[in-house]
N, C-alpha and C positions, 0 to 999 in steps of 0.2 A: 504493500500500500504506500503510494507516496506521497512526503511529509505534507503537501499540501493538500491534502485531502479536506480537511477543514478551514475553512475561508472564508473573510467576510467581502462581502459581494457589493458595491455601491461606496456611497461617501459617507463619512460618518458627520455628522454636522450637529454638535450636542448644544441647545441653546444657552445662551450666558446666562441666563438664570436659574440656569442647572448645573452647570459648569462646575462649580465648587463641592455641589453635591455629588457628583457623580466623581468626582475625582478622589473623595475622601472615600465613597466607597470602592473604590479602585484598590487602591491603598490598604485597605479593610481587609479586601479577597485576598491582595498580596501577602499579608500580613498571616492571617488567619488559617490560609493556607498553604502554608510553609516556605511559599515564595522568598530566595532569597538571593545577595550577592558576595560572589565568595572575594576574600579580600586576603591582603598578606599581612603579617607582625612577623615583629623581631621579639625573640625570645628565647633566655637562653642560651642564647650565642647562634642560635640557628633561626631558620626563617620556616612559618608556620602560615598554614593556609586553615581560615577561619570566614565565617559568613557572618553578614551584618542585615538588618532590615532595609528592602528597599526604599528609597526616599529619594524626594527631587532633588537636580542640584542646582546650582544658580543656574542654568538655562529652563530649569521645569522638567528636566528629562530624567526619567526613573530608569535605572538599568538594574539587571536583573539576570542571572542564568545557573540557578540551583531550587532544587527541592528538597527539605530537609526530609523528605519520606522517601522519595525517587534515589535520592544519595547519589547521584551524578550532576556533574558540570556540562552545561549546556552553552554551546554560542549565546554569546551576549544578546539578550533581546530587552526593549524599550519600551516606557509609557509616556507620551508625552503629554503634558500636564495642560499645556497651552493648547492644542489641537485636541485632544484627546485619542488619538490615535497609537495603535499597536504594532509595533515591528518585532518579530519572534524568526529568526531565521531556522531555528533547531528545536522545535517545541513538540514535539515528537507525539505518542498516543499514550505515557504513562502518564504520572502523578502530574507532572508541570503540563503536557497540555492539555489535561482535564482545567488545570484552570486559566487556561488560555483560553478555552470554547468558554466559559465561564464569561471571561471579559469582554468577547464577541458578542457575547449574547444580552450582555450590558449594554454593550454599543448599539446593538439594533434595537432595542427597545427603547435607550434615551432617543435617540436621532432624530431631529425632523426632517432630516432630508433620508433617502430610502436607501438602506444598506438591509443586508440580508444575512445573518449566517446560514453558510452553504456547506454542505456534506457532497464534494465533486462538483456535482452538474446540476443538483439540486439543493432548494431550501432545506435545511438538517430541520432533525426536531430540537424546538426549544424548551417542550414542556418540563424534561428531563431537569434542563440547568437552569430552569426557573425554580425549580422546586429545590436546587442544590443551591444555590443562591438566595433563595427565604431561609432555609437551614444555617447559614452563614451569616447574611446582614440579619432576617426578620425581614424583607422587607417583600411585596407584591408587584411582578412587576406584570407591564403591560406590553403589548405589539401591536399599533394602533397600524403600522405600514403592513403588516401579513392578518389584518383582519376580516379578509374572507376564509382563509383556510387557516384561520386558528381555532376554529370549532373541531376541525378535523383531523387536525395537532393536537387536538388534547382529549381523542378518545383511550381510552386506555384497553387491555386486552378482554375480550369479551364484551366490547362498545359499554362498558363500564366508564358513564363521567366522570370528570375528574375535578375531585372537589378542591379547590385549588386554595381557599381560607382554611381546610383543617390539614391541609397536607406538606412536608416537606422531608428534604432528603442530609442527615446527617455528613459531613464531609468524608467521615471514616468509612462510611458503605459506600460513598461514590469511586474511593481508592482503595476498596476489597478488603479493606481490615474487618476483621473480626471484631475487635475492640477499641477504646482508645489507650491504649495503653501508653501509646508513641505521643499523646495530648498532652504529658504534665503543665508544660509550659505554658499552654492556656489555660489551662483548669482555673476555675475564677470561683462564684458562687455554686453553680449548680455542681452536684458530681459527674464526675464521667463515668462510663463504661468499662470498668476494668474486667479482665479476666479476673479469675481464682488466682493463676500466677501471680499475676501484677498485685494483688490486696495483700498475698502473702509477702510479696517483697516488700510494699509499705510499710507490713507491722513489722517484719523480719530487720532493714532499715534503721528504722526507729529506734530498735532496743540493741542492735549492733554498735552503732555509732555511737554510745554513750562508754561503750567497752575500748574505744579507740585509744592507744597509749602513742603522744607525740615521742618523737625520734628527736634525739640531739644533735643540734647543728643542719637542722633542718630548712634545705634550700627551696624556697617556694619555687619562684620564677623557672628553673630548674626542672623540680619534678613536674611545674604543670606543664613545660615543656613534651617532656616523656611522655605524659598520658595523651596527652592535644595528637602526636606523631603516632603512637602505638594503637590512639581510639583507630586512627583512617588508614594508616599504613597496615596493622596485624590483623584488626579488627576487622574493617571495613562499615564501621560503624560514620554516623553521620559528623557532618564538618562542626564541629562546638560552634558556638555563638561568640562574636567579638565582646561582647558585654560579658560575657561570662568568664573571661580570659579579664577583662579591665579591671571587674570586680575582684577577682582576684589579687591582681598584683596591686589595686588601693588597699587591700588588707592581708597585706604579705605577713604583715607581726602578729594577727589573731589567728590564735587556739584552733578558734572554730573551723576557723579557712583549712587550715592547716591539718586537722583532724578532717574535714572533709574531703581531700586530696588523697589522703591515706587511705581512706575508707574505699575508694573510689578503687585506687592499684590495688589494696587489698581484695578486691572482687573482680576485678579482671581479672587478679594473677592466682585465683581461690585453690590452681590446679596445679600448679608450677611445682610444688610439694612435692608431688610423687614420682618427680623427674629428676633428680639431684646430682645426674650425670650429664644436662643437658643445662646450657645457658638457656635463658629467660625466653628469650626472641627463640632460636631453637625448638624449646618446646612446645611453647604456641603454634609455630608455622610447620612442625612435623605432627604433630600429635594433636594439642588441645584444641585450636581452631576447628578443627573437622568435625569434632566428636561432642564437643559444648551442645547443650538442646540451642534451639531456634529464639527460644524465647530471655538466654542469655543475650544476646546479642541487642534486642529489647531495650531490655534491663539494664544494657550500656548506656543505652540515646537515653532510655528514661532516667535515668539518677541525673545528667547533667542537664537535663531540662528540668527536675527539682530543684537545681540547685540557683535556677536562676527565677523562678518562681518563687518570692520572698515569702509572701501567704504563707503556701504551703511547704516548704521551707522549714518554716520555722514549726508551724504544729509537727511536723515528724522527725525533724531533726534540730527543733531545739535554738536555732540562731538565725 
């Protein structure tokens, strides 16, 4: 299938009185939906490749080319803040251009002049990323340019209507998770959907961390170094968060930081034990990697997305 299979069809022409609105929910999906852009620090003594949230910069232009689910680097693709318009050279059919059709689909509903999202040769369906897009903003959107064949769009299977005020589509079912386990970092008020795994790791966690004994002569910048390299290089675990690296090294001298870095290579490295013939890196990439369940791996992305959610943070671990 190729990559431009999905296309927005016409001109996008979003009026200025919506212009603001539409752009913060732009922002919102990028956001919300793991959209992100991967950047470089020095650290360490070595240089680390880390993602930050999209944001415009003084010309208004948003660039962007990672998912923090997807776990690959994409050609740089753009939002431009001023036109409203979408450039994605590499946005391929997983996690990232799920939420590319997503912003398409924004597009042709603000628009007053007539743009279409297209599937090939034809108008795609939009009911799907209307209902994935209330899931994400709350918000109800409209297709005032495809409203003759919107009634037609929104039969559902068995010409079952589609009740479009009590309905919407979770982000986590639109990119095949099971659960949200890989959500900490949004987790706000409501709860999320954890697996059993995941709730057992939170109380597991919880009551670990307070067992943590600091190391003397203990080099922050350093060991977050090690972990930030060994999460993507051994692991294959997602790019850490630039703030979550900053956070860090503003509290290089507290306990807690410190104690939670520990915790962190302590359960990466939970296996390393029973290798005592084999360096570190060795028995990872002979042995433990292969043989870790699925949901270790998880369990890497989730603690560092704990750790940057202060809230919840702090109820399970204390700081």
């Amino acid at each position: 299938m190729q990559e431009d299979a999905y296309r927005l069809e016409g001109t996008v022409v979003i009026p200025e009185d919506k212009k603001d609105e539409f752009n913060e929910y732009i922002l919102r999906i990028l956001d919300k939906c793991g959209i992100r852009k991967t950047d470089k620090m020095e650290l360490g003594g070595q240089i680390v490749t880390v993602v930050r949230q999209p944001m415009p910069d003084e010309q208004g232009i948003v660039h962007f080319d990672y998912s923090i689910f997807e776990k690959k680097i994409r050609k740089q693709a753009e939002y431009n803040m001023n036109t409203c318009e979408l450039k994605t050279p590499d946005r391929g059919y997983s996690e990232f251009g799920i939420v590319m059709n997503m912003i398409m689909v924004m597009q042709e509903s603000y628009s007053e002049d007539h743009c279409y999202f297209m599937f090939k040769d034809r108008p795609g369906r939009v009911d799907v990323y209307a209902l994935l897009i209330k899931g994400v903003l709350g918000i109800r959107l409209e297709f005032p340019n495809r409203a003759k064949i919107w009634d037609m769009l929104f039969f559902l299977k068995n010409t079952e209507k589609y009740e479009e005020d009590e309905r919407y589509i979770p982000f986590y079912k639109a990119i095949q998770k099971d659960y949200e386990d890989e959500f900490i970092e949004f987790w706000e008020d409501d709860d999320l959907y954890f697996s059993d795994d995941m709730k057992k790791c939170l109380s597991d966690w919880k009551e670990r961390f307070m067992e943590i004994k600091l190391e003397d002569d203990f080099n922050v910048e350093i060991f977050l170094a090690q972990i930030i390299t060994e999460l993507d290089h051994e692991w294959g675990c997602r790019l850490v968060d630039r703030k979550f690296v900053t956070e860090f090294m503003e509290h290089k001298d507290d306990d807690n930081y410190k104690k939670a870095l520990l915790f962190y290579r302590e359960f990466m490295d939970q296996d390393c034990c029973y290798f005592p013939e084999l360096t570190r890196k060795q028995a990872i990439r002979w042995v433990i990697r292969n043989n870790r369940r699925p949901f270790d791996f998880t369990a890497m992305d989730a603690f560092q997305s704990l750790l940057i959610n202060h809230k919840y943070r702090y109820e399970i671990l204390g700081f």
